[in-house]
C-alpha positions as CSV (number, residue, x, y, z in Angstrom):
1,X,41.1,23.5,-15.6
2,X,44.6,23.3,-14.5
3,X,45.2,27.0,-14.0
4,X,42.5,26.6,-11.8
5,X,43.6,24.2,-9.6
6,X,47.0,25.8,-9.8
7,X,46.0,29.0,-8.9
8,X,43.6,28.0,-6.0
9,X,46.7,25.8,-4.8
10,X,48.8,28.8,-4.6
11,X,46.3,30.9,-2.7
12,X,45.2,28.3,-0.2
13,X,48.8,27.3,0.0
14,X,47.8,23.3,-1.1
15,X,49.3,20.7,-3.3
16,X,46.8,19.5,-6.2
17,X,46.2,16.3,-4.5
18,X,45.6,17.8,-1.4
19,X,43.2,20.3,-3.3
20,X,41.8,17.5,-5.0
21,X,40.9,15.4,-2.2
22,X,39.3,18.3,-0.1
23,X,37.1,19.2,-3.3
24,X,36.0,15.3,-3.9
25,X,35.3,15.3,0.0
26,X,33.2,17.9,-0.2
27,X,31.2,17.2,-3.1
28,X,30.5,13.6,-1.9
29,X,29.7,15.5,2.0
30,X,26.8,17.7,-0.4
31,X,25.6,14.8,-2.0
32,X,25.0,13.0,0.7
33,X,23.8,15.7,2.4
34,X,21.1,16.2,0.1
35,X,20.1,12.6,0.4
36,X,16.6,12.5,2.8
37,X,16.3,8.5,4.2
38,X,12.7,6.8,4.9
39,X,12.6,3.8,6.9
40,X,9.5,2.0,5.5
41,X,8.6,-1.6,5.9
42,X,8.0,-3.7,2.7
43,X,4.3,-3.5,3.2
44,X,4.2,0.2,3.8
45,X,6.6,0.8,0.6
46,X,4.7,-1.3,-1.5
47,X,1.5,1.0,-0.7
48,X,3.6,4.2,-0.9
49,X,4.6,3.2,-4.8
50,X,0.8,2.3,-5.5
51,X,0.1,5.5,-4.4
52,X,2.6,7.4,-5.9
53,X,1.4,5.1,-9.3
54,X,-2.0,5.6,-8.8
55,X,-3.8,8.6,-11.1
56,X,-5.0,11.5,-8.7
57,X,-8.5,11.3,-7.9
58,X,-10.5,14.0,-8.7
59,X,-11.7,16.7,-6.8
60,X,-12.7,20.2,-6.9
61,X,-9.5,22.1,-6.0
62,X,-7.5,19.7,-8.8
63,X,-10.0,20.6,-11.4
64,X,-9.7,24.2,-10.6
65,X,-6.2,24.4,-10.8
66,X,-6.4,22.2,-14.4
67,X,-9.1,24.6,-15.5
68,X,-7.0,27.7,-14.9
69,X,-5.4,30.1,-17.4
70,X,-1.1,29.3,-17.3
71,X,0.4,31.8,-15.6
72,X,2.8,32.8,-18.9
73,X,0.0,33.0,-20.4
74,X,-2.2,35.5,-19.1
75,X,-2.3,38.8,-21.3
């Protein structure tokens, strides 16, 4: 891993810590980034999780789809 850093340092004309700090800011930047925030209040979360808990409820389009033949399966 070294001779990576090394070598990236020498082409983008860095020190490792300065290589290093730019690649830990930009991994945290992506990760947060990817984060999506909902503002819910407690009553609205708590229904949201019983949902999410909840089985599905039947219906004809889900039993359709359950009753179909797996795609990397079909011959």
């Amino acid at each position: 891993m070294r001779h990576i850093s090394r070598g990236t340092n020498k082409f983008c004309g860095s020190c490792c810590s300065d290589f290093a700090l730019e690649a830990a800011r930009s991994t945290a930047e992506d990760a947060l980034l990817g984060q999506t925030v909902i503002r819910a209040t407690p009553d609205a979360y708590a229904t949201f999780l019983a949902r999410l808990d909840a089985p599905p409820q039947p219906n004809e389009h889900l039993h359709k789809i359950m009753q179909s033949t797996l795609p990397w399966k079909v011959k």
